[in-house]
C-alpha positions, -999 to 999 in steps of 0.1 A, spaced: -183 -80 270 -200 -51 283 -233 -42 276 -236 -5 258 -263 20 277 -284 21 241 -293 -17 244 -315 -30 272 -307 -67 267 -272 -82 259 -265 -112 239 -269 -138 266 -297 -120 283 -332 -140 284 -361 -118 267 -392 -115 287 -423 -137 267 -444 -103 258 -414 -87 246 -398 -120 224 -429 -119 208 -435 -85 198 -390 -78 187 -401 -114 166 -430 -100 145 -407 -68 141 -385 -89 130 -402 -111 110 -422 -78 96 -390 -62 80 -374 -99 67 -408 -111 49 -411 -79 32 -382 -85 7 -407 -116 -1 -414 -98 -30 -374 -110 -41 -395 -144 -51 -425 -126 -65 -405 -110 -89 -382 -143 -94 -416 -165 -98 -432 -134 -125 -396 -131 -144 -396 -171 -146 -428 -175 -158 -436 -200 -127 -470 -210 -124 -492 -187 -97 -494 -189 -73 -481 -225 -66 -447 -216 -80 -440 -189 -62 -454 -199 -25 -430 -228 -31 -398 -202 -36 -406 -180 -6 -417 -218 14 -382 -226 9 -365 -194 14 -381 -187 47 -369 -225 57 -333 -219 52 -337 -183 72 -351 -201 100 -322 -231 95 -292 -199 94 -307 -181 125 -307 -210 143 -272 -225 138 -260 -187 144 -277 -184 180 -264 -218 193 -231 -219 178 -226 -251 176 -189 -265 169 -171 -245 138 -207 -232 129 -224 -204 141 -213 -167 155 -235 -165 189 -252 -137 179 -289 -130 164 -284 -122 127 -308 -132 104 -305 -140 63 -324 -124 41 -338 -125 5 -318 -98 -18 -321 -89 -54 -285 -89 -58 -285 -125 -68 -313 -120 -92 -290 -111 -120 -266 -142 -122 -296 -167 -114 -314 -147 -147 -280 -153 -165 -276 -188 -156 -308 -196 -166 -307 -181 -204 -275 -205 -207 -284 -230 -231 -301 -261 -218 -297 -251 -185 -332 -249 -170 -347 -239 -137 -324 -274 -123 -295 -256 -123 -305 -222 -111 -314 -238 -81 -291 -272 -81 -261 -246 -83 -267 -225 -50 -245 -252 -36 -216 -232 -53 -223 -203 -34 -224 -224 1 -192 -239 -7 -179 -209 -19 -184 -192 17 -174 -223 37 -141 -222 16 -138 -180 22 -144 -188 64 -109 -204 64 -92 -172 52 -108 -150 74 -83 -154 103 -57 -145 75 -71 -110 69 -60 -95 104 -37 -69 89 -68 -63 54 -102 -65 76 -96 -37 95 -114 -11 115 -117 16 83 -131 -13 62 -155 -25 86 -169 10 87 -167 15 51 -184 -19 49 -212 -7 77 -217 29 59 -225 11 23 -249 -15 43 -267 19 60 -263 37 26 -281 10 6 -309 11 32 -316 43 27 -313 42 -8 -335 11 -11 -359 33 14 -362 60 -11 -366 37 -35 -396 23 -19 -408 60 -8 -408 76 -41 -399 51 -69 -422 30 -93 -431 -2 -71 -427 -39 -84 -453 -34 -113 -443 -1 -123 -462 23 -102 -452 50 -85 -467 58 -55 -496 79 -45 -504 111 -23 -519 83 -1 -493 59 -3 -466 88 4 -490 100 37 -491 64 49 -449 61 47 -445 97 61 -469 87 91 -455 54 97 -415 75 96 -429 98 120 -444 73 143 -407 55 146 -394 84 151 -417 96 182 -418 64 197 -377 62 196 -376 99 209 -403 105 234 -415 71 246 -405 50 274 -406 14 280 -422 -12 254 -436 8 231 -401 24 228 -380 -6 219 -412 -16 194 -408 19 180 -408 1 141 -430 -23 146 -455 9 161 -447 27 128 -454 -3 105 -492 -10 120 -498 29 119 -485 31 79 -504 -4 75 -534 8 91 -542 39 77 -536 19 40 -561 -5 50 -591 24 64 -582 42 32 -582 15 7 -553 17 -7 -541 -16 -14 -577 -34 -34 -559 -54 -56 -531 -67 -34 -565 -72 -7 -581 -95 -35 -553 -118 -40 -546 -118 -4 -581 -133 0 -578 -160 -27 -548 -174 -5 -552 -207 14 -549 -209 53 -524 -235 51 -500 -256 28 -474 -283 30 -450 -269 4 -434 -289 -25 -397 -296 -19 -376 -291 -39 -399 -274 -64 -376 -275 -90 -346 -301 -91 -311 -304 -91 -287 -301 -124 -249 -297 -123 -241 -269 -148 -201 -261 -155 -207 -225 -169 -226 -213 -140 -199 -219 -112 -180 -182 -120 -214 -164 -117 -224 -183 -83 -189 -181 -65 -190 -140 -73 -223 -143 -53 -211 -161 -28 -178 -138 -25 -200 -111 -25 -224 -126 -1 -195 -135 26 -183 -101 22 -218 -88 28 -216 -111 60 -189 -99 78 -205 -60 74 -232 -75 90 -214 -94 120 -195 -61 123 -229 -40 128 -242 -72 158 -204 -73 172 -203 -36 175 -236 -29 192 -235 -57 215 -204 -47 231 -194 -11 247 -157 -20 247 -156 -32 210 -125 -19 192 -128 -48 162 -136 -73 148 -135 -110 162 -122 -125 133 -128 -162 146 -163 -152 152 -169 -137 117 -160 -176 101 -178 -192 125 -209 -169 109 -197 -169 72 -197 -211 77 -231 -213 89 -240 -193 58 -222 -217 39 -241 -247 54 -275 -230 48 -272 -222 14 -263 -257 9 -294 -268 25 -310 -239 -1 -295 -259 -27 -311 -288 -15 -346 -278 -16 -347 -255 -36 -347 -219 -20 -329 -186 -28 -294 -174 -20 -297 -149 7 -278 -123 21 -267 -111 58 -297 -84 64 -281 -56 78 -314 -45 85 -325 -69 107 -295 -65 130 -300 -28 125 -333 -31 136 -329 -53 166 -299 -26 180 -325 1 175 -348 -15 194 -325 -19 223 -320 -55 217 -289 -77 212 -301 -109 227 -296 -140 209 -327 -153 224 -346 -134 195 -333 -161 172 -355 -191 186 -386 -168 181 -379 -154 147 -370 -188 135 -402 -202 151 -427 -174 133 -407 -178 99 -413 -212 102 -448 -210 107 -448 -185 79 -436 -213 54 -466 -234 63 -492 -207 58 -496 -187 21 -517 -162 39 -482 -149 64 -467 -152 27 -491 -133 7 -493 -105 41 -459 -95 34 -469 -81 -2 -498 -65 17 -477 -40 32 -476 -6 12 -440 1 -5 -439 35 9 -443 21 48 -417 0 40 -395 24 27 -400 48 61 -386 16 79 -359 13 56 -346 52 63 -353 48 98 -328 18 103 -305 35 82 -296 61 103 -284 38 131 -264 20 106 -246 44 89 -233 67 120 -226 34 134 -199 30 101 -190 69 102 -176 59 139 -159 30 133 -141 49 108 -135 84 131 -124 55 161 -93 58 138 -64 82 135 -66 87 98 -36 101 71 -44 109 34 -36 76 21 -64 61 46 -89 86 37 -81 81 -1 -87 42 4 -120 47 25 -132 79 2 -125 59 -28 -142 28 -14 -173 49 -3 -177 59 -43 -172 30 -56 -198 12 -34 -227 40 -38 -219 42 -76 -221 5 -86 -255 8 -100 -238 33 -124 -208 10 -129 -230 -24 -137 -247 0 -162 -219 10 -177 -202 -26 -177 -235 -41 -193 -235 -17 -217 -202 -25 -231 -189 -56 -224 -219 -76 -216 -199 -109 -209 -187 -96 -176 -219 -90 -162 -223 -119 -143 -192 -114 -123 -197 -83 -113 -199 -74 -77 -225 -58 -53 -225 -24 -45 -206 -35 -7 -184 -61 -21 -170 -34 -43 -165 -10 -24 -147 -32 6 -128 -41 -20 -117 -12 -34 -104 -2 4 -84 -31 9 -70 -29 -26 -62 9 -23 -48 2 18 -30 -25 6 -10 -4 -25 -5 30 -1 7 6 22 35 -4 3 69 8 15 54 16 53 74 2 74 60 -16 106 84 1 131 103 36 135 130 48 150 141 80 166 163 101 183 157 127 209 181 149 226 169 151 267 179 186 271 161 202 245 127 175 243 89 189 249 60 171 253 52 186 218 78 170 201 63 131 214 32 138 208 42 150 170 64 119 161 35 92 179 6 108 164 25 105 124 28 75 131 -4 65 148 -20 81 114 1 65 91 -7 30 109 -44 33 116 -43 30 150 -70 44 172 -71 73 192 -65 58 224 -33 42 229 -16 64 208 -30 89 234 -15 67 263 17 64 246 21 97 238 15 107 282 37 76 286 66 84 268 66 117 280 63 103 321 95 78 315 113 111 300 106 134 331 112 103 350 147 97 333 157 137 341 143 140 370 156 110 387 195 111 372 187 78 354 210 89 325 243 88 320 242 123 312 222 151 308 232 158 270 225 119 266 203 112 237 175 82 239 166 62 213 125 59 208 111 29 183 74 25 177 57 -4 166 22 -16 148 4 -50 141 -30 -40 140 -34 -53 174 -10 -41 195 10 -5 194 47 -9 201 70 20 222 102 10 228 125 36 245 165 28 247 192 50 267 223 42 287 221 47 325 203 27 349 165 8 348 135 23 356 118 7 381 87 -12 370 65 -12 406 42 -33 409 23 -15 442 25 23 445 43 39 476 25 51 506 14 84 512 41 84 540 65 68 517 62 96 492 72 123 521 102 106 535 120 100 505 130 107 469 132 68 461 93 69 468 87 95 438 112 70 416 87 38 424 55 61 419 65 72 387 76 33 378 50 22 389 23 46 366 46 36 336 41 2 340 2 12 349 -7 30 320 4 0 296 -9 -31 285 23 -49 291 63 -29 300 90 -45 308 128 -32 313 161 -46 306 197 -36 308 225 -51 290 262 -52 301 274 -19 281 245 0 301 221 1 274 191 1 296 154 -8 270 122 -2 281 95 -18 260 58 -10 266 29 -22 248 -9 -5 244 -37 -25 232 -51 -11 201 
């Protein structure tokens, strides 16, 4: 794993003490803000205030410091060795509303249920080293672009849309988010050192600040006073209660939730290592389990499903940051957050607007980051129908849950988020285009009338209809024309109208070329000739050229059998 030049500390790499600190309360900043998630739960549930809701976001804030910490230490089958956080998310809001209008149901099995969702993700980790040829680089970036999209449209959202209680937002409000944006911004751009890789965090206390020496917050300022110092939550709040009819609902979240995970591993995988071409599938279940386990601890005492935040990993690569080290502090601070209702009642403090800037902010990073992994890809129509199509359906979900609610209000509850549908929509439409494709071709070339142009053109089809990145089709194509020169040149043919055979291959992983001719072997060197060796003889320019073959692939190897069919078979990582 190489470290890229963007992040200043890799995964294993201690974090100085000042620093730890400062990337925590950044961190801790941008996860505690979707507290409101349980304020508007508590309100919509008609739970006593404030007890009922301090005991929600108590127990939410105990199974994101429980998830962060079996994902750091990896412990076992649990845990992907990376920092990536859980976070509260409105997209289970709907199904835990449904389930509880079900008919004797009761807040017991709202809560008691979540253990459907953990299970559902522990089962979903077991398949995920089945989905090497379905997870691939095109839907990880369609799955980063919708995580980086939905950022920015929550960040408007926060910017310029009515609020929790159905405001909308002032000049003041608007001048607080614009000077907290521009603060990031500057601080990313133009400074150096600390305050660079606490750019947000900057922003936030600039947009917070100016809100507080203005007065814009005197309501949220009086119940932030009538808050005590400390309390020892009440868990489980609510109880358990086993309820047959929610287990559809639940397991879509929990689908839709693992899904949402392995966008989110994809964002940490990808900026933590320069020489990332895709995803470690083993280390996506390891993550997806440990989500599993802490939502059946949430079951347990009573907290919230959660979702991978994509902003919190978004937020950590942006501030140059991609140690795991993080995770002990953030844990620690959420922690102490669950023990003190003022830390709680802070996060609803912070003015909707300054949130929002944050939010737009981090989505930039994301979403070029899923417009590359996509472009890292050679790309046909049928793949840029499946991520197009994918892209629409995950940005218009709002529109289609509308529409779905609207007429056939039974299947509600099972429908999708806005990133689970649109991943899904790219495998499903990959998946039907692929149909018929075979995994190798084969073709003929005459050696007296062959070009350069004519490789390239028959690689790069292929390469496009496959998927495979830019890079070893690039080598094959230079390869493939080297063992061709190298053929001519060096009489290796049985004739010179001879014709060779050229197959290509593609599992995802590897991309195959396999050239066939009659004639004698090329030889595969393993050490180049001499400079001396080169000027004394012919054979010297055979071995150099064998010897770049063999150098430019992952893996070659040559064979002959007894009717002189000579087969040379390289491989290129993809």
């Amino acid at each position: 794993m190489r470290r890229p030049d963007n992040i200043a500390y890799g995964v294993n790499d201690p974090l100085p003490a000042r620093l730890a600190l400062g990337l925590a309360l950044q961190q801790i900043a941008f996860l505690g803000a979707l507290m409101v998630i349980p304020d508007i739960y508590a309100r919509a549930s008609g739970l006593p205030e404030p007890d009922g809701f301090l005991n929600l976001a108590s127990a939410t804030l105990l199974v994101s410091a429980l998830v962060i910490v079996l994902q750091v230490r990896a412990i076992g089958y649990l845990g992907a060795g990376y920092y990536y956080p859980l976070q509260a998310t409105g997209a289970v809001l709907p199904g835990m509303y449904l389930v509880a209008q079900l008919p004797g149901a009761g807040l017991e099995a709202v809560f008691g249920m979540v253990w459907v969702v953990g299970l559902t993700q522990i089962g979903f980790s077991f398949l995920i080293l089945r989905m090497r040829n379905i997870f691939t680089a095109e839907v990880s970036g369609v799955a980063v672009m919708l995580i980086g999209l939905g950022l920015g449209t929550l960040g408007l959202q926060q910017m310029f849309g009515p609020h929790q209680h159905g405001t909308g937002p002032t000049g003041g409000s608007l001048l607080a988010g614009a000077l907290a944006l521009a603060t990031m911004v500057g601080c990313n751009v133009w400074a150096r050192g600390l305050l660079k890789l606490l750019a947000p965090l900057a922003g936030l206390l600039v947009g917070m600040g100016f809100s507080l020496a203005f007065g814009l917050m005197p309501e949220q300022m009086q119940a932030w006073h009538a808050l005590a110092w400390l309390r020892l939550p009440q868990l489980p709040a609510f109880g358990w209660r086993f309820e047959a009819a929610a287990i559809v609902p639940y397991a879509v979240t929990g689908f839709a939730l693992a899904v949402t995970s392995l966008g989110t591993q994809t964002i940490v995988q990808r900026s933590a290592d320069a020489d990332w071409v895709r995803p470690y599938l083993f280390l996506l279940a390891r993550g997806v389990r440990a989500e599993g386990v802490a939502h059946l601890f949430a079951a347990l005492v009573n907290g919230l499903p959660m979702a991978a935040s994509g902003g919190a990993v978004s937020l950590a690569a942006a501030s140059g940051s991609a140690s795991r080290y993080l995770g002990y502090w953030t844990a620690g601070l959420l922690l102490l957050a669950a023990l003190v209702p003022k830390l709680i009642g802070a996060w609803l403090l912070l003015p909707p607007p300054v949130m929002g800037a944050l939010l737009v902010y981090l989505a930039t990073f994301t979403t070029l980051s899923g417009l590359q992994l996509i472009a890292s890809r050679m790309l046909d129509n049928r793949r840029v129908l499946a991520v197009g199509l994918g892209l629409v359906a995950g940005t218009g979900m709002p529109l289609i849950q509308a529409a779905v609610q609207q007429l056939w209000p039974a299947l509600t509850y099972v429908m999708l988020s806005g990133l689970a549908a649109g991943v899904c929509v790219t495998v499903l439409v990959s998946s039907i285009f692929r149909i018929g494709i075979r995994q190798g071709t084969r073709q003929r070339f005459a050696l007296a009338g062959t070009t350069l142009d004519d490789i390239t053109a028959f690689l790069e089809a292929q390469g496009r209809l496959w998927g495979a990145r830019h890079d070893p089709v690039r080598r094959a194509e230079l390869v493939g024309w080297q063992v061709i020169e190298a053929l001519t040149s060096h009489h290796l043919v049985a004739s010179p109208t001879s014709e060779i055979e050229v197959e290509t291959g593609f599992d995802e992983y590897i991309f195959t070329l396999i050239v066939r001719y009659h004639g004698s072997l090329l030889p595969l060197a393993k050490q180049p000739p001499t400079a001396d060796e080169l000027l004394a003889s012919t054979e010297a320019e055979l071995q150099m050229a064998g010897y770049l073959v063999g150098r430019s692939a992952h893996s070659a190897r040559a064979s002959r059998a007894g009717d002189g069919l000579c087969t040379l078979r390289l491989t290129f990582e993809n």
